[in-house]
N, C-alpha and C positions, 0 to 999 in steps of 0.2 A: 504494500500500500504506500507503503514512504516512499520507494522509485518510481511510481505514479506522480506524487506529490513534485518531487524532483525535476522529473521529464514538463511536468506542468509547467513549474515555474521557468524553465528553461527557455520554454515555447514562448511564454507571453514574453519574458524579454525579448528575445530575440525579434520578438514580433515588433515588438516597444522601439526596438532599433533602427529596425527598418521603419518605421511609421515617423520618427524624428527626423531620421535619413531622410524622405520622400519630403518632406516639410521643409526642411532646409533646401535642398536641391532646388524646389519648385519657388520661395520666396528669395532666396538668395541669388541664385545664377539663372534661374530662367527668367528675366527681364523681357515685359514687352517691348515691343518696338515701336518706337513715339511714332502717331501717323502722321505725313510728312501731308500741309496743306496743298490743295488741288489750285495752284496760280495760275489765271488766263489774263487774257487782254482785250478788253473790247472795244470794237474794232468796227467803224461804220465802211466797208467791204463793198463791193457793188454788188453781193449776193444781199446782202447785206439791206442795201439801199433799196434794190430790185423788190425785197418783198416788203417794205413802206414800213422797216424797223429804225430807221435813221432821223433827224431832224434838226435843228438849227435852234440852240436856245439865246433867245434876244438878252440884249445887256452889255456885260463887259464884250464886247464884238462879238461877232458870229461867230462860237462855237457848234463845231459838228458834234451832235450828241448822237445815242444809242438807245432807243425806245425800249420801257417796257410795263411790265405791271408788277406794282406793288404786290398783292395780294396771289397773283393765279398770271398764268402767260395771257396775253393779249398780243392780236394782230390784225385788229380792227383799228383801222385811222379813228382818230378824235377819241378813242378811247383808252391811248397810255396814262398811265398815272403817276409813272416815277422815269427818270434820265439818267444818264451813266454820261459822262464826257468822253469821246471815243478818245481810246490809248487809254484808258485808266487800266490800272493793276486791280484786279478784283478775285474774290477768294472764293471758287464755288462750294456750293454746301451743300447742293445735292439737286439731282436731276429729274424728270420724268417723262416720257412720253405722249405727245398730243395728238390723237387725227384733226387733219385739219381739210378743207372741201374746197378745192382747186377751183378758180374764181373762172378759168377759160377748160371747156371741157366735162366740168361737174364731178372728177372722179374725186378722189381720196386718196390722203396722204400721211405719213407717219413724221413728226419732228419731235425732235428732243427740244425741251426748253429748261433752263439751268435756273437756278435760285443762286444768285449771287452777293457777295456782300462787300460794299465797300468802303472804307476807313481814311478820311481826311488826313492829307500828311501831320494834320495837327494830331491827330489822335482822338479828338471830340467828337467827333461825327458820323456815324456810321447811316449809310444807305442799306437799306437792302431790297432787291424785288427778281420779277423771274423774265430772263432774256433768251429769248432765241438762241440756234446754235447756231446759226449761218451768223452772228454779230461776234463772237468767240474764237480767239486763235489762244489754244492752249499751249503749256509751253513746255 
């Protein structure tokens, strides 16, 4: 009965070892890998311009802006709600797929439109809304 007792105790250390072992191995050296931001450039493009995501915002001179929406993609004229200055550095945040209904012909079409966000060289300001892929050169 006592070499029962024995082999017991032997077992759960052992086991004890390996379970500290696995513990350390996994918090100590298995480090994740920092995700590395998704930086594009947007870019009013003649693909660009061609499907009426581009525009002219009045003021300090005419800047070429980058149309888009705040809330959900938009590619309805007179309906953007938020502007990117084309060539801004923008941080995408994540993507999704639109059908949208080809204006000559009637068929159907698939675009990705991105949620992008964008941070004033001051640091105070952040934009954020959702842009076409044809306005996006990733880098």
């Amino acid at each position: 009965m006592r070499k029962f007792l024995v082999w017991g105790l032997w077992i759960i250390l052992i086991l004890a070892i390996i379970g500290i072992a696995y513990f350390a191995w996994t918090k100590l050296f298995n480090q994740p890998e920092e995700e590395v931001p998704d930086i594009a450039t947007l870019v009013c493009n003649q693909e660009c311009a061609d499907r009426g995501q581009c525009g002219t915002a009045q003021g300090d001179g005419n800047r070429i802006v980058v149309l888009g929406g705040k809330d959900s993609p938009v590619v309805e004229a007179q309906k953007h709600d938020v502007f990117f200055l084309s060539g801004s550095t923008v941080e995408v945040k994540s993507s999704m797929e639109v059908t949208l209904a080809e204006v000559e012909g009637g068929g159907e079409f698939s675009q990705t439109f991105s949620r992008v966000e964008w941070l004033n060289p001051m640091g105070d300001i952040t934009e954020t809304g959702w842009v076409a892929d044809w306005c996006i050169e990733r880098e």
